[in-house]
N, C-alpha and C positions, 0 to 999 in steps of 0.2 A: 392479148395475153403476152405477144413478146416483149411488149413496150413497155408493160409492168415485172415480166422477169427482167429485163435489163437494168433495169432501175433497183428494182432489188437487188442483185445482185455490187450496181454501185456502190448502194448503201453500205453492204457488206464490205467491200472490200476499205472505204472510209472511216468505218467504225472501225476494224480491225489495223488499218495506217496510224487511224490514230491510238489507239489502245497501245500496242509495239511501240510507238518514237515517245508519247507520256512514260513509257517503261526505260526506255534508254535514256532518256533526260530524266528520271530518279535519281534526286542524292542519295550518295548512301549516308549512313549513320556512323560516327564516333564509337570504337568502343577502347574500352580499357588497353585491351589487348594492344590494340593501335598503336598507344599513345607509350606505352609501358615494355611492350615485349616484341611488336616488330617492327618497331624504328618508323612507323609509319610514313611520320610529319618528318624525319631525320632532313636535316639542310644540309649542304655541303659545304665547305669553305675553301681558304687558302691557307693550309695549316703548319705547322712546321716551319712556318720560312725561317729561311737563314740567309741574310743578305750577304751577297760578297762586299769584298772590302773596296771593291770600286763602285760599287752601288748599281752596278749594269745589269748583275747577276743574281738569281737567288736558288735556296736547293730544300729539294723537299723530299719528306719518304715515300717511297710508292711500291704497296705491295706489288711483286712478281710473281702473277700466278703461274709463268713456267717455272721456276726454279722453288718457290714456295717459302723464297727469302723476301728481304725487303731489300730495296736499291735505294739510293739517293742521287736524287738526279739533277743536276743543275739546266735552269729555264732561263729563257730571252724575258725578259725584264718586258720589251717592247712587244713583242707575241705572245707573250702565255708559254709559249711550246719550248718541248724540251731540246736540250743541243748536246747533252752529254750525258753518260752516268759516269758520274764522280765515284762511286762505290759502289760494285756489284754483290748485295748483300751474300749471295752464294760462295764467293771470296773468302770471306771473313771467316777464317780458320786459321785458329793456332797453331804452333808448328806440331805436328805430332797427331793432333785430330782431324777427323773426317766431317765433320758436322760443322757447321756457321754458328756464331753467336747469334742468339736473339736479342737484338736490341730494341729498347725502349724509346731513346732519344740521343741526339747526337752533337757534339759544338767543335767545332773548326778552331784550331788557332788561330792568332791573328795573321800571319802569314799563310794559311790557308794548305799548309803543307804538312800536318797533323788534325787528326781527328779522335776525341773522347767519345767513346762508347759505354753508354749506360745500360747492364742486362742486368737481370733478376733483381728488378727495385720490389723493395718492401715498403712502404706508406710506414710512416710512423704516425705523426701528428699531419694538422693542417699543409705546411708549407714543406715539410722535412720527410725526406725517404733515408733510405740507404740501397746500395748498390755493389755491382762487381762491375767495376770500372776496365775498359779496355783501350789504349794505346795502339792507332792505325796508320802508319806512315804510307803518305800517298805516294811519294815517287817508289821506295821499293817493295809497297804494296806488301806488308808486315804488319804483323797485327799481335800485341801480348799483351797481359796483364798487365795494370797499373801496380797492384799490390797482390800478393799472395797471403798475407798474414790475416785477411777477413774483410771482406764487404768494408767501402768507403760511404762516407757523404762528403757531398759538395765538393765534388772533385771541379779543379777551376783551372784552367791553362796559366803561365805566368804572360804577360804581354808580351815578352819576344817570343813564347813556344817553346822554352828551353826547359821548362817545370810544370809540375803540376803537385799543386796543392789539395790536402783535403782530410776532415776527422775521421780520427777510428777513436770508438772507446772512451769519445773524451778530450783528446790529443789532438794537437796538430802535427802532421806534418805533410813535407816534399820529398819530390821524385825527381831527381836531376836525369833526364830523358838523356844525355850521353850517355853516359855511364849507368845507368839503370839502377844508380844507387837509390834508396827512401834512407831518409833521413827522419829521427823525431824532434819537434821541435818543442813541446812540453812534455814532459811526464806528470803532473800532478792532477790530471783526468780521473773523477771518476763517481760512478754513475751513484745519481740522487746527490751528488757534495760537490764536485766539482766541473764545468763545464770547461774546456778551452775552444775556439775559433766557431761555436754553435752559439745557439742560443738558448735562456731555458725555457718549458712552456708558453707563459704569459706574453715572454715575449716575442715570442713565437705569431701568438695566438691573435695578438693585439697589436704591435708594432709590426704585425705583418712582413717579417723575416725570419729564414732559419741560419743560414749562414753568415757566419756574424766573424768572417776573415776575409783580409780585401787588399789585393796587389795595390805595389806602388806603382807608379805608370812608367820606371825604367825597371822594374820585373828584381830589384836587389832587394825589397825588403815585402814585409808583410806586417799589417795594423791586426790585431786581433783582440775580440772582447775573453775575459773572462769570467765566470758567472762562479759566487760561492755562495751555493745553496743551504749551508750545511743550518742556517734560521729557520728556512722556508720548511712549514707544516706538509704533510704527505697525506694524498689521497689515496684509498684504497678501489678497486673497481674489483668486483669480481667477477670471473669469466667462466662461463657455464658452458659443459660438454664431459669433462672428463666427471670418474665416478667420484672424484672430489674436486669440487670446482675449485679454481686455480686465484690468485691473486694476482693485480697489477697493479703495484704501488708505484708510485711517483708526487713529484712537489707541484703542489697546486697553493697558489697564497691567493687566498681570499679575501673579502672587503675587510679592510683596517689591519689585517696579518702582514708580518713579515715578508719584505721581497729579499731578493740575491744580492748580494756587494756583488756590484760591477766594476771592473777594472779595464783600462783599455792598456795595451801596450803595442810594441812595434818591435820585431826582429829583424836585423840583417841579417841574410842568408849567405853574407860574404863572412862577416867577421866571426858571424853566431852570436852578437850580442843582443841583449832582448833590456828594452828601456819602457821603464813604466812613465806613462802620460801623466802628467796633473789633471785629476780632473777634480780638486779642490777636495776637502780634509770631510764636509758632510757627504755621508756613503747613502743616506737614505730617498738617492732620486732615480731618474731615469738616464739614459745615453740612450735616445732611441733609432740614434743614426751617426756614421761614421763615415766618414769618406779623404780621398784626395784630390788637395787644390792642383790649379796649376800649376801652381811654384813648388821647384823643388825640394823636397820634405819641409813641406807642410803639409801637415794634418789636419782638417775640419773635425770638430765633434760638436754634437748638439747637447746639450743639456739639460734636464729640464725636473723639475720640482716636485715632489711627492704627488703636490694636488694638481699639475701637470695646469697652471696656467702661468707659469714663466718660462719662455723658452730662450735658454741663448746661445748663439753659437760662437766655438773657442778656435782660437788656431794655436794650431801645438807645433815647436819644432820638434820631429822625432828625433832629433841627437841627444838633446837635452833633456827633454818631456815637458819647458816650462810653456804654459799656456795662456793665452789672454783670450778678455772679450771682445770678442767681435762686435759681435749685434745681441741685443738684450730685446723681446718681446713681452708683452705681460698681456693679459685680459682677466675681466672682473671675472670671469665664467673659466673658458678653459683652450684653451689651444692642441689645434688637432694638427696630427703629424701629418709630413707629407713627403713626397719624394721630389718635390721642386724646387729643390734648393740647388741651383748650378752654379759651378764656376764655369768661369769665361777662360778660354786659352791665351787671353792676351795676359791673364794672370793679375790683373788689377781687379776685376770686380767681380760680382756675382747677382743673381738674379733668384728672387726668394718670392712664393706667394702668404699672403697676410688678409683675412678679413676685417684689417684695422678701421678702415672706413666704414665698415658697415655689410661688405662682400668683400669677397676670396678674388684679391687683385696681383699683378706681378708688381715686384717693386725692385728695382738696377740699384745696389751698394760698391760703394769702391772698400776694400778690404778691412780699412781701419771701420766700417761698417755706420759710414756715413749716406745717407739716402742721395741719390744724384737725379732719380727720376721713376714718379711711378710711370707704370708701361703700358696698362691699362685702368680703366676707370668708368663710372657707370652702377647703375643699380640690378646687375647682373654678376651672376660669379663665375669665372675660372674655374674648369672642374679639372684641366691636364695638360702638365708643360709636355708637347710632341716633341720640342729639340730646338736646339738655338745654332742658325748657320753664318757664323759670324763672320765670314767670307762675304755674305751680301748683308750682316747688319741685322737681321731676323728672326722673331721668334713665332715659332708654330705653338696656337694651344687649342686646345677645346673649351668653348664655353657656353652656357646657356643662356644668351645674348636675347633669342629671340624666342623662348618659351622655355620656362623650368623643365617642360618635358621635353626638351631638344640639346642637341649636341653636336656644335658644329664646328668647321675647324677654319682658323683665322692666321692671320701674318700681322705683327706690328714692327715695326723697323725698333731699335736699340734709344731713340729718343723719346720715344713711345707715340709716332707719329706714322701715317700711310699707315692706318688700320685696312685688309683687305679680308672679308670673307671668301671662304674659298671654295667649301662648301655646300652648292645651293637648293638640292633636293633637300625636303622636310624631312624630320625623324632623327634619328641617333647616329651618330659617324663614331668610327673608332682608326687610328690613324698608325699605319707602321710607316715610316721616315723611313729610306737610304742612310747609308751613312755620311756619303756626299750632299745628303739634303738634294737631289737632280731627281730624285722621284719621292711618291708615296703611296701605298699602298690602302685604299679607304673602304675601309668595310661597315655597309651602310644598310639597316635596314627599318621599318615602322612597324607598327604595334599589328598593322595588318597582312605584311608582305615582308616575306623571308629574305634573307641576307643578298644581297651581292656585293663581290670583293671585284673593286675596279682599281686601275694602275693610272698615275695622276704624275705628269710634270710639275715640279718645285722651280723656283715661284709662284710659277703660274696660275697651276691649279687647273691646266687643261686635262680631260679626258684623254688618256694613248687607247684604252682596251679596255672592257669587260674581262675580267679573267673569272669569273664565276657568278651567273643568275640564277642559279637555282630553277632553271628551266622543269623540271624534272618534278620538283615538290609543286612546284608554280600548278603545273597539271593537272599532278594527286589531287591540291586543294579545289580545284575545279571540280573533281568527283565527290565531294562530299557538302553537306549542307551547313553551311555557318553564318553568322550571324555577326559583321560588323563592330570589331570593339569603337566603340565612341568615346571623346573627352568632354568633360560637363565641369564646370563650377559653379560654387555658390555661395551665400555669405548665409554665416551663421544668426545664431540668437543674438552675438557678444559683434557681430559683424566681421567676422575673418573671413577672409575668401578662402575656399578650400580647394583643392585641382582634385578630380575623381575622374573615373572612366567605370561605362556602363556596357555589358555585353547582354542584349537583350533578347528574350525568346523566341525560336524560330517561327515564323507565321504570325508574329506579334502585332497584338488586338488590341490596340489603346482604350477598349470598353470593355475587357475584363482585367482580372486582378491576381497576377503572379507574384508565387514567395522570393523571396530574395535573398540573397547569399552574399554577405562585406566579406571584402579578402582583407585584411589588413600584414601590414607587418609594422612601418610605424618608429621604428628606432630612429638615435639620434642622427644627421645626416644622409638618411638613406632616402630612395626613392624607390616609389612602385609604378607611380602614374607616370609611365615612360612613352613615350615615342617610340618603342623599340622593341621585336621581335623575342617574344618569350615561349620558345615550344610545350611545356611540359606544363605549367597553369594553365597556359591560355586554352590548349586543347583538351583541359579537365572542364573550364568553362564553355567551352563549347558543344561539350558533351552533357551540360548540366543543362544547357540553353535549349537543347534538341529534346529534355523532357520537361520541360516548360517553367523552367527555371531562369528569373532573371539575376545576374553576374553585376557585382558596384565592386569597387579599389575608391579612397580617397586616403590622399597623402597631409594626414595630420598636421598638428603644430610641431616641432622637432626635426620634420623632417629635412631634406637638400633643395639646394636649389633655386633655391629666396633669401636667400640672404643669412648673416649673423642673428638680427632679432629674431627674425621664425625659427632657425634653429635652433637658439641658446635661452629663449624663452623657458623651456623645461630644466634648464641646469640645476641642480637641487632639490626638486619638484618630481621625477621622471615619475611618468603614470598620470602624470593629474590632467596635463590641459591635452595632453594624450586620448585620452579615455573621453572627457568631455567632446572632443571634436569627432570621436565616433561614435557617442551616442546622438549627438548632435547630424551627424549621416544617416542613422539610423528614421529620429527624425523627418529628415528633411525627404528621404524616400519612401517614407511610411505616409506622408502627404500627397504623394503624385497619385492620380487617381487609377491609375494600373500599376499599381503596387498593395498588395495585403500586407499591410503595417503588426497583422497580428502572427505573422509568420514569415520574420527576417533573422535570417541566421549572420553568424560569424564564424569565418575559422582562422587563423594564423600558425608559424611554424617560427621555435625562437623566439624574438621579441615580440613576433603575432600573434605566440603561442600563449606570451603575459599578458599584451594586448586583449585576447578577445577573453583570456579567463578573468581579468579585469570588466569588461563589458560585459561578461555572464553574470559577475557580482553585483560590484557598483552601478551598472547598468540595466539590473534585472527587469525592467519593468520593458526593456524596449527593442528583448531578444529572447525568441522562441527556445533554439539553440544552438550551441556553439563548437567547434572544435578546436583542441591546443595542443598543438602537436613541440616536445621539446620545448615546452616551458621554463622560463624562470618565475619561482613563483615565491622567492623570498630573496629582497637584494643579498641579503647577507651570506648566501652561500653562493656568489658566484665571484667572479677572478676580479681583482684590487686595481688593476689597470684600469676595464675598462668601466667597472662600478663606480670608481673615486675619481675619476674624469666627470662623470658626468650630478655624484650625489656625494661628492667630499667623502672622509670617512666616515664611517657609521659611529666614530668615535665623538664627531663633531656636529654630525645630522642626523642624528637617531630618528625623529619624526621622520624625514624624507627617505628611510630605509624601509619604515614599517606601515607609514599609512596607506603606500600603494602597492604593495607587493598582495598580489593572489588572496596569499594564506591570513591574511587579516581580515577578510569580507567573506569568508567561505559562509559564515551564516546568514545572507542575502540573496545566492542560489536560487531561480525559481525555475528555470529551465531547461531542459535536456544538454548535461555536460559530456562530449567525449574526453578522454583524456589519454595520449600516447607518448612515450618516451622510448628511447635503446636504453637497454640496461647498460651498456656499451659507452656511455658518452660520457668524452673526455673533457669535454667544454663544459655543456649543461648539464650539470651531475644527475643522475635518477634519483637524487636526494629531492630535490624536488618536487619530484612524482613523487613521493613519499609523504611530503611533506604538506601537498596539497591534500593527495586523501586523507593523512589522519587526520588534517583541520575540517574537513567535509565529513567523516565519520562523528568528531566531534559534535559538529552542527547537524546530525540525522539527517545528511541534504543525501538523496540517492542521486548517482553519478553511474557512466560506463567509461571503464579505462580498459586500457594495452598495452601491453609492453613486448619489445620487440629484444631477443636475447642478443648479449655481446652487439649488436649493432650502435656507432657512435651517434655522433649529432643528425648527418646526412641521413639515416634510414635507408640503408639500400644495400643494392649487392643481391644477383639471380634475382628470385622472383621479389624481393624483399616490398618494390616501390609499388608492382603490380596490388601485393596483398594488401597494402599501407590503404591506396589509393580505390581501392575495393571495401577496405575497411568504412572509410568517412564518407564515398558513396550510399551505400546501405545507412551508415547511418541518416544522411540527410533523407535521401527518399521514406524512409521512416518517419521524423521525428520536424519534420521541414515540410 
């Protein structure tokens, strides 16, 4: 009897060992909440940097939970750790008050012995805020307004720190920091007709800048565009809340409408005088970048042509305004802007990227804009000039050398010779330079494993430190149950290689048969199929994969990364070899024997959002259903930049406006459509969303849509992403 209670009792305590350690080794589960509202998966970074001017130093915000300010503190470059607070945010009181500013963000002169303080930003558009700017002198620790008269934008230090620029209202003007005088430097500002030293929407939106006034490099003058709107048609949006909802007009120029006469000109802030540029007698193109050489007043201006594939760049003496050409680019398709165009301080050349060969390559011009040397070369593209340290000869760039879905960063010397990668973990690099070029800051992370920001000796490329692993979230991810993103290719019907990535369902059974969900998004030049750390999908798929959902991404024809043919293949066409190559996914995953071919969905947001209401149409026979979040669903009502970049005007391509937009196949419909927009959006109008239901009422196709009030293109804001992302939940476990 005792021999058998002993035993029994082992048993007991074994079964119970192991019951408890199977419970503490339990993943937990995903949920919305997680992903949406408590920061769950949130990564950490190195944020804010601001390099000193000797490149040994950097300075970052950090809240102070004693005082309940923020500080900014300057760090050892070579430790990570801090060695000063440069400004104790508790300080930062104007003369007369008790309370600190709340600042947003902050930029040091180049002397390092003033600092611009940004409080109460207001977001306008994409790239553009407005502000109450504040002036904070480090040695006698003083701190006032830039302006009294109303909230500034793009308030800008002059190169020696003796000024500071920036609009109100339309206007330019300076603040001569001696003397605390402001000065204006146009008056003929004003709102919906005239723009000075901004820019207007589109170009905003498209040429991806808002500030559009730019020191000279001895701080005497300023180049400034001016935009007159008074052609450009006006959108109306209405804003719902009050007992009568309110209006918000502004100029929106659509495919084949009317853009702005651009004008550039250049003020001395010595004499006051203000000289208009030549930028030749036709007014119906672009200027979608402006800058200064290194030679003294000269002026760069880019150029470029309604249907935006000739690009050339001018050099203008500002004294005069008269200008010549530099360099003249053309393609049969179209030419995409960029910000790679450097001059060299030795003042003789410059250094510009071009897909002329066939990929996005560097290519060295001496000014009269004669070619002396391309710089790289190959059947890879150039995605980012890092910086050229012309001290040792070098240029730093990112390219996708070694897989379209990678990003890595390289050195070629000025002859275009000693290529050195420098970069050699897989995955995505993003690269902050010194200003001395003696370090780099690389922040590196993969499609699986969250960021770290490490500190990197130039040339070289040696390792100093870790300055951020994300140790912390590393953990989190340990506690919860995921599922591997994987990369896949494969050749089509027509034989195109595709690049896709698969997130596949937890516990996953190769002899049964899961539905399937294509993300696309798909536009021209972009990429989804990354190498690189995406919080906010990846952990919607991984919570789709936890209820036996398998997760595809494949990066279409159109898209980055492979060159000019793949991407320029759609030029006039958008939608078609688009759409073919994700029904063509659909397909090729509806063949794997653990996949139900009869229950694959799509969703997209934006172009994904055309994307998969395209695949819902044209594609009906090879999608359950789909969702389209912020659709464009007719070329013809969206912005003239970037529509006639890619489908000419609708004046001259009528066919390539209307055969692949949405609203012309809504009577092909055979499967569960959601459909979501903000009433809110300044980009992709709710005209859209308008426009696709009545073509769907039209054609008796039943449809579920949402609209989300006053919210813009983003959808978001408190709980806005939570409800979004709870929205297309339900609807797939429904309908999927």
């Amino acid at each position: 009897m005792r021999n058998k209670f002993s035993k029994s009792l082992l048993l007991t305590f074994f079964a119970s060992w192991y019951f408890f350690t199977a419970l503490a080794q339990q993943k937990q589960k995903i949920t919305l909440e997680d992903i949406w509202q408590k920061n769950t998966f949130a990564a950490k970074t190195v944020s804010g940097v601001d390099w000193a001017k000797d490149g040994r130093y950097y300075t970052s915000m950090v809240a102070n939970d004693q005082t309940n300010a923020t500080d900014i503190i300057r760090y050892n470059l070579t430790t990570g750790q801090p060695i000063a607070t440069v400004v104790a945010g508790q300080d930062l009181k104007v003369a007369g008050s008790a309370k600190p500013i709340d600042f947003e963000e902050y930029t040091f002169s180049a002397d390092e012995q003033k600092i611009l303080f940004a409080t109460e930003t207001e977001p306008i558009y994409r790239h553009s805020s407005r502000s109450q700017y504040y002036v904070y002198d480090v040695k006698t620790k003083t701190l006032r307004p830039l302006s009294t008269k109303g909230k500034q934008l793009f308030a800008t230090f002059s190169p020696d720190g003796s000024r500071v620029a920036f609009v109100r209202d339309n206007n330019l003007f300076y603040v001569d920091l001696a003397s605390n005088q402001e000065k204006q430097i146009t008056t003929s500002g004003e709102r919906n007709k005239i723009i000075n030293g901004g820019t207007d929407w589109v170009y905003e939106e498209e040429f991806s800048f808002a500030k559009a006034f730019f020191w000279s490099p001895d701080g005497a003058k300023i180049a400034f565009y001016t935009f007159d709107e008074s052609q450009v048609k006006q959108y109306t949006l209405q804003m719902w809340g009050p007992l009568y909802p309110q209006d918000y007009t502004f100029k929106y120029p659509k495919a084949g409408e009317a853009n702005s006469v651009v004008t550039i000109s250049v003020v001395d802030l010595n004499t006051g005088k203000t000289t208009r540029q030549d930028i030749g007698t036709e007014t119906d193109i672009y200027i979608p970048r402006i800058g200064w050489t290194e030679t003294k007043d000269l002026l760069w201006i880019q150029r470029m042509n309604r249907l935006q594939n000739t690009l050339e760049i001018l050099h203008a003496n500002v004294n005069t305004g008269k200008t010549s050409v530099a360099l003249r680019l053309t393609d049969k398709a179209y030419i995409e802007i960029t910000d790679d165009l450097k001059y060299l301080k030795n003042g003789k050349q410059f250094i510009i990227s071009s897909d002329k060969d066939g990929y996005n390559h560097l290519y060295l011009y001496d000014l009269q804009g004669k070619q002396q040397q391309q710089l790289t070369k190959g059947n890879w593209d150039v995605t980012d000039v890092v910086g050229i340290d012309e001290k040792q000869g070098l240029v730093y760039y990112l390219a996708a050398e070694v897989s379209p879905m990678e990003k890595q960063l390289y050195s070629v010397n000025l002859k275009g010779g000693n290529k050195k990668r420098l970069t050699e973990t897989k995955g995505t690099h993003r690269i902050s330079m010194s200003p001395d070029f003696t370090y780099y800051l690389d922040y590196h992370s993969t499609a699986n494993t969250p960021p770290v920001v490490s500190l990197h000796t130039a040339p070289s490329g040696k390792l100093v430190k870790n300055l951020e692993e994300n140790t912390q979230l590393v953990n989190v991810l340990k506690q919860f149950d995921l599922s591997p993103l994987q990369f896949i290719s494969f050749n089509t019907s027509e034989n195109v290689k595709l690049n896709g990535y698969t997130i596949k369902p937890n516990n996953f059974d190769p002899t049964k048969k899961y539905p399937l969900l294509l993300f696309v998004y798909g536009g021209p030049g972009s990429q989804q199929v990354l190498d690189s750390w995406n919080s906010g999908n990846y952990f919607w798929f991984q919570m789709l994969a936890q209820q036996g959902y398998m997760v595809a991404c494949v990066d279409n024809r159109g898209t980055g990364g492979r060159g000019a043919a793949f991407r320029k293949i759609t030029y006039a066409n958008l939608g078609h070899y688009e759409t073919i190559d994700q029904i063509e996914s659909a397909k090729y995953f509806g063949s794997l024997p653990y996949v139900d071919k009869s229950r694959i969905g799509i969703w997209g947001w934006s172009y994904g959002g055309y994307m998969s209401s395209l695949a819902l149409t044209k594609g009906a026979d090879y999608f359950k259903a789909g969702i389209a979040v912020a659709p464009v669903t007719n070329w013809r009502y969206y912005d003239n930049i970037y529509t006639e970049r890619y489908l000419k005007r609708p004046q001259e391509n009528a066919a390539g406006y209307d055969e692949n937009s949405p609203v012309t196949h809504a009577t092909k419909l055979k499967g569960k459509y959601l459909l979501i927009h903000g009433t809110g959006d300044d980009n992709v109008h709710f005209q859209n969303a308008v426009a696709m239901e009545d073509a769907l009422i039209k054609a008796n196709k039943q449809f579920d849509s949402f609209y989300y009030p006053n919210r813009n293109h983003g959808i978001s804001g408190g709980n806005t992403r939570l409800h979004l992302y709870t929205l297309m939940t339900d609807f797939l476990l429904k309908n999927l």
